[in-house]
C-alpha positions as CSV (number, residue, x, y, z in Angstrom):
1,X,79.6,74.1,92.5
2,X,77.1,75.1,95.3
3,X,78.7,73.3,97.5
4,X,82.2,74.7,97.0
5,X,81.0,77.8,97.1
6,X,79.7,77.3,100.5
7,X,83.0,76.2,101.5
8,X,84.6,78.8,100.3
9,X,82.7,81.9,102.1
10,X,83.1,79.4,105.4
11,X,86.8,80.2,104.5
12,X,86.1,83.9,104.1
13,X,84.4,83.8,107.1
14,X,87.4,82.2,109.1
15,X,89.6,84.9,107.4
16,X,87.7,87.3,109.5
17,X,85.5,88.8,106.8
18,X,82.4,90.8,107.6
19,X,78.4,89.4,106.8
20,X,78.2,92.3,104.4
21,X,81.4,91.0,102.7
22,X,80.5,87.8,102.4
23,X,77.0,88.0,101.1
24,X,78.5,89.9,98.0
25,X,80.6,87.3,97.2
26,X,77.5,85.1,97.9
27,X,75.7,87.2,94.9
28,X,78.8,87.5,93.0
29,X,79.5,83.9,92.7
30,X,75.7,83.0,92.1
31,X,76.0,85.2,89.0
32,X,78.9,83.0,87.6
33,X,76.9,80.0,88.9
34,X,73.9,80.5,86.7
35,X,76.1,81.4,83.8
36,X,77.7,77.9,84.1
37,X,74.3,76.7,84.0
38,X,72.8,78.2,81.3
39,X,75.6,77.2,78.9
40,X,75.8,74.1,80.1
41,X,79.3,74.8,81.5
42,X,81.2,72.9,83.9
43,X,82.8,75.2,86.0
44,X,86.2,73.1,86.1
45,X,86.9,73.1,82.8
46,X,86.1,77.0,81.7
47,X,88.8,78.9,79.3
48,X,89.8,81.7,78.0
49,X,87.4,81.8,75.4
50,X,84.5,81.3,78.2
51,X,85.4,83.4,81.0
52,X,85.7,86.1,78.1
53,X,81.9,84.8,77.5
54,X,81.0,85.3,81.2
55,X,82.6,88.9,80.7
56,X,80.2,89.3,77.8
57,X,77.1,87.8,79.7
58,X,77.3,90.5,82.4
59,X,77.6,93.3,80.1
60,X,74.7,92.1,78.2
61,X,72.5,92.2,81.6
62,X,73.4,95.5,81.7
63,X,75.6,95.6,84.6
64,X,77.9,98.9,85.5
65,X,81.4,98.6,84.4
66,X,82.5,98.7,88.3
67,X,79.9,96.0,89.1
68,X,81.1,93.7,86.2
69,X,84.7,94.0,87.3
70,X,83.7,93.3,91.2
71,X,82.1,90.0,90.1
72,X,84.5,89.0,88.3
73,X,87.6,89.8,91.0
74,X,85.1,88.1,93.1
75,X,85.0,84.9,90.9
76,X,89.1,85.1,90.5
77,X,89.4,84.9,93.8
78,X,86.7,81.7,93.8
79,X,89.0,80.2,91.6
80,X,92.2,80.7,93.7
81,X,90.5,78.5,95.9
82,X,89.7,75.7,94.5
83,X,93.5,75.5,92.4
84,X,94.7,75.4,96.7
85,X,92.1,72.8,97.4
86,X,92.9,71.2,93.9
87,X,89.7,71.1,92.3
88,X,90.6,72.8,89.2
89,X,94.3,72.4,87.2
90,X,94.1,76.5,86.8
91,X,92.6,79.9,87.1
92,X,91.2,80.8,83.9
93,X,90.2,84.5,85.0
94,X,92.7,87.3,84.7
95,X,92.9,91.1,85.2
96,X,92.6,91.6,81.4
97,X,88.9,90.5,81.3
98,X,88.1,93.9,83.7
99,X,86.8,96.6,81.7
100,X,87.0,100.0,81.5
101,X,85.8,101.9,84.2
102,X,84.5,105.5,83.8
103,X,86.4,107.8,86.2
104,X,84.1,109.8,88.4
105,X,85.1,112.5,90.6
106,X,83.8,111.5,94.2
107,X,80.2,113.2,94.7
108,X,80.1,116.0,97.4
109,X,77.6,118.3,98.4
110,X,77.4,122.0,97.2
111,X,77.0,124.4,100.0
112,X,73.2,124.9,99.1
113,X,72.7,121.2,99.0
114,X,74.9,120.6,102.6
115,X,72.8,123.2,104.0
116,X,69.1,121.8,102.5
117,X,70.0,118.3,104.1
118,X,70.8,119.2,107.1
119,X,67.7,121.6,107.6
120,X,65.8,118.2,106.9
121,X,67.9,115.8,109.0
122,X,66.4,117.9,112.0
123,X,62.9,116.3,111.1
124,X,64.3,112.7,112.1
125,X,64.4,110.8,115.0
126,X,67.4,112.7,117.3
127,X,69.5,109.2,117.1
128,X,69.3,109.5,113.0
129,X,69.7,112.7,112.7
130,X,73.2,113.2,114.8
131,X,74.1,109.9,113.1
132,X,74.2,112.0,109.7
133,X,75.9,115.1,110.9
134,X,79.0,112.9,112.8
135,X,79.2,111.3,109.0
136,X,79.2,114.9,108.3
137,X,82.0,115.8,110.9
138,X,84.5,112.8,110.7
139,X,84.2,111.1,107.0
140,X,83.1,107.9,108.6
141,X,81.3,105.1,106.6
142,X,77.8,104.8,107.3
143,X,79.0,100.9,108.9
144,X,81.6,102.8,111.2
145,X,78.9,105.0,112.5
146,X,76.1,101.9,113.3
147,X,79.1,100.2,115.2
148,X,80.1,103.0,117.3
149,X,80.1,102.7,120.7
150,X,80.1,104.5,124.0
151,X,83.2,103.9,124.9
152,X,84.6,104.8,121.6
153,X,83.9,108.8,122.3
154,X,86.5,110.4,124.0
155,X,87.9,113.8,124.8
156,X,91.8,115.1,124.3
157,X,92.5,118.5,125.9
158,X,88.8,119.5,125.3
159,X,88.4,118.4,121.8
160,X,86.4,114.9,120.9
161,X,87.5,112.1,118.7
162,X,86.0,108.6,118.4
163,X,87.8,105.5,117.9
164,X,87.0,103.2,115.5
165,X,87.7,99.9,116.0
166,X,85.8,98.1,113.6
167,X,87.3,100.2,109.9
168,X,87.4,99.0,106.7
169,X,90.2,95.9,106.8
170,X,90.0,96.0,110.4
171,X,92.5,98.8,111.2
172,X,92.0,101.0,114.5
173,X,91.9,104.6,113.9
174,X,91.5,107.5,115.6
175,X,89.3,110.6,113.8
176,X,88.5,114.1,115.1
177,X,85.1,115.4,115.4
178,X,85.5,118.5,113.3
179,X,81.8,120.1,113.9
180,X,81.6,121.6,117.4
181,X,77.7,121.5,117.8
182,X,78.3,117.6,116.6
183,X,80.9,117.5,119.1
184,X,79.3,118.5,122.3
185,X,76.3,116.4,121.1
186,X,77.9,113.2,121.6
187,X,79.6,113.7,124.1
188,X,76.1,114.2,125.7
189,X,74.8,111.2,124.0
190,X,77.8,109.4,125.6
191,X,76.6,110.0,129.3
192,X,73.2,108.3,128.2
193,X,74.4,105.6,126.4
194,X,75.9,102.3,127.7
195,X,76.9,100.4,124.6
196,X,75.8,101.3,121.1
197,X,75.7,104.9,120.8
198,X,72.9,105.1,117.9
199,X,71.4,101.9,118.6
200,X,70.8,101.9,114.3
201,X,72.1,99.4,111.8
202,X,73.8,100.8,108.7
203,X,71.0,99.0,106.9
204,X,68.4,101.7,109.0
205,X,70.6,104.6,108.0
206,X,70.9,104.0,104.1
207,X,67.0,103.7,104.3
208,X,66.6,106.7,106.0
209,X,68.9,108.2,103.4
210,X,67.0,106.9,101.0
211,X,64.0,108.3,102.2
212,X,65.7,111.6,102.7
213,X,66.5,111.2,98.5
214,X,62.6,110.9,97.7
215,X,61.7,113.7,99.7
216,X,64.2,116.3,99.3
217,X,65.4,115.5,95.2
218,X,69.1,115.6,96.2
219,X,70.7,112.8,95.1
220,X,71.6,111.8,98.4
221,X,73.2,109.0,99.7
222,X,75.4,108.3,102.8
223,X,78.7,108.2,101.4
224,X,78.0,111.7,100.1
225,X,78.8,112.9,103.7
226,X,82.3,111.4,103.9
227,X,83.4,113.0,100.5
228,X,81.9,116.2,101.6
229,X,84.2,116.3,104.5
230,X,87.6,115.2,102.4
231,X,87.1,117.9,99.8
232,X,85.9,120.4,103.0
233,X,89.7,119.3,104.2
234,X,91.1,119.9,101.3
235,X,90.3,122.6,100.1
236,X,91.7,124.1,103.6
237,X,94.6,122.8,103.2
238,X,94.8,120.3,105.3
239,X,97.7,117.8,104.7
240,X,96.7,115.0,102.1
241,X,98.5,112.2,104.5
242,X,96.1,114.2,107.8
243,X,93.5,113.2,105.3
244,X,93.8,109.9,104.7
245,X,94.4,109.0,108.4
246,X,91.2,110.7,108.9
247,X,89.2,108.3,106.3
248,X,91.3,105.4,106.6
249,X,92.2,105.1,103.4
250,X,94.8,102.8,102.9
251,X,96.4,103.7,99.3
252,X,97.4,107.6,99.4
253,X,96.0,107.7,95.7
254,X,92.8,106.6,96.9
255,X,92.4,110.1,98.8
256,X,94.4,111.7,95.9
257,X,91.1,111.2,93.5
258,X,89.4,114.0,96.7
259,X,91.7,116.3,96.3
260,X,90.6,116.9,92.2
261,X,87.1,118.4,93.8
262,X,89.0,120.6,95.8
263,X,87.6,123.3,93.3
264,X,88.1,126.6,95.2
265,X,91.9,125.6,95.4
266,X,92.1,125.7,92.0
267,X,89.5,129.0,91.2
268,X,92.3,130.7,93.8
269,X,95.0,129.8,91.1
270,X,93.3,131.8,88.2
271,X,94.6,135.3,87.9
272,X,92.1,138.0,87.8
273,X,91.5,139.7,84.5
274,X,90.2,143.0,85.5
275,X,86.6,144.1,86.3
276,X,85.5,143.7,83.0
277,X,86.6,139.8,83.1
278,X,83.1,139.0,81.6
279,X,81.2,136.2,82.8
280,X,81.6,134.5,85.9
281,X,81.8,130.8,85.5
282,X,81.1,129.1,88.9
283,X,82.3,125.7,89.7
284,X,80.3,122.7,90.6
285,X,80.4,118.9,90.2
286,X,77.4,116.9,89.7
C-alpha cells in the first residue's frame, strides 16, 4: 500500500496541490494504513462491513467528528485512484460512513476580547504584529498572509487592496484593506520590502498565536481574525455576495453560516418593551 500511496500524493502533487495539502493526506492515509494492518486487512479487498469498521476504529481513537469524516473523504478519494489505475475492482467507501458533525457557529471575537489582543499584538516583533491586524482588516487566511508579497499591495484612488494570488483552490482575488492605520502601515512596509512582505511562514504565525493563547487566556487562534471581520461586515450590512468575494469563499452558503453571528442585526429586530423591559440579556457566542 505504501507504495501506492506515494504514487498517489506524486499525483496530487502534479494536480497542483499545496505541501500543506498533501501532507494531510499523507497522515490521513497512514491512519487507514495501520488499520489495514492491525486487522490483518488487505487493502484491495475491504467491504462494506470493513470500511464501516475503519469508521468505528477512528471513533474509538477519539477522533473529532470533522476529523473522522476528512480522513475518510481523504481515503475515498485514495480509492478513486487506484479503481483508475486498476488496482482495486471498486470503492468500498461512501458518503454514508461520514458522521454527524456538530454545527458550530464560526468563532469571533467580542469587542473586549478584539481589543485585549490587539493591545498584546503591539508586544511582538513589528512584522508579526501587522501580520495579525491585516488578518484583522481583510479576512485573509493566516497562509494568504505568509505568501504576500510586495507587489501584491496596491492603491485604487487612495484606498489599499492586496492581491492574492495564491487563495484557497488557486483563485486570484482582490480584498480591501478595511482598517486605515493597517492600511497606511503596509503601504509603508511596501516601500521597504522587495519580495515577501512579512518575511514569516504561516507555520511562525500559528506559533505566535499560540503563544499569544498561553499568555493572554483567549482562546485564540488565527482563523479567529477572519471570522471577526465577516461578522464585522455583516453586521453592517454589507452585501453577503461583497462578502464572499472578500473571503473567497467559493459556496455562498459557506459565508451564509457568518452571517448567523451577526447578532446585533438580530438584537435590532426585537421591539422594545418599555423601560421596565426587565433584564437585559446581552448576546455573545463562545
Amino acid at each position: 500500500m505504501q507504495e501506492l500511496i506515494v504514487r498517489y500524493l506524486e499525483e496530487l502533487k502534479a494536480m497542483g496541490c499545496s505541501h500543506h495539502t498533501m501532507k494531510m493526506y499523507a497522515y490521513h492515509l497512514k491512519k487507514f494504513e495501520c488499520f489495514c494492518q492491525e486487522r490483518g486487512i488487505d487493502f484491495r479487498s475491504v467491504n462494506g462491513k470493513e470500511s464501516r469498521a475503519f469508521r468505528g476504529w477512528l471513533i474509538s481513537q477519539g477522533l473529532a467528528p470533522k476529523t473522522i469524516n476528512t480522513i475518510i473523504s481523504a481515503v475515498k478519494a485514495f480509492y478513486d485512484f487506484l479503481l483508475e489505475e486498476g488496482e482495486v475492482k471498486g470503492n468500498p467507501i461512501t458518503r454514508k460512513l461520514r458522521v454527524v458533525e456538530e454545527r458550530k457557529l464560526p468563532g469571533f471575537l467580542i469587542p473586549e476580547q478584539e481589543e485585549a489582543l490587539l493591545e498584546h499584538f503591539k508586544k511582538l516583533p513589528r512584522h508579526v504584529d501587522l501580520a495579525f491586524r491585516t488578518m484583522l482588516a481583510t479576512g485573509l487566511r493566516v497562509s494568504e498572509v505568509a505568501a504576500l508579497k510586495s507587489a501584491d499591495i496596491f492603491q485604487q484612488k487612495g484606498r489599499v487592496f492586496l492581491r492574492i494570488r495564491q487563495g484557497k483552490g488557486k483563485k486570484e482575488r482582490i480584498v480591501p484593506v478595511t482598517d486605515p492605520e493597517t492600511a497606511r502601515e503596509l503601504w509603508e512596509l511596501k516601500q521597504e520590502k522587495k519580495e515577501s512582505v512579512f518575511g514569516v511562514s504561516d507555520a511562525t504565525l500559528k506559533w505566535h498565536a499560540w503563544r499569544i493563547k498561553k499568555e493572554t487566556g483567549i482562546d485564540f487562534h488565527t482563523h479567529r481574525l477572519r471570522h471577526t471581520l465577516a461578522t464585522k461586515l455583516l453586521a453592517r450590512g454589507v452585501g453577503i455576495d461583497v462578502v464572499q468575494e472578500v473571503l473567497g469563499h467559493e459556496n455562498i452558503n459557506t459565508t451564509r453560516i457568518y452571517a448567523k453571528t451577526a447578532l446585533q442585526k438580530v438584537f435590532d429586530l426585537a421591539a422594545p418593551a418599555g423601560e421596565d423591559a426587565g433584564e437585559i440579556v446581552v448576546f455573545q457566542t463562545r
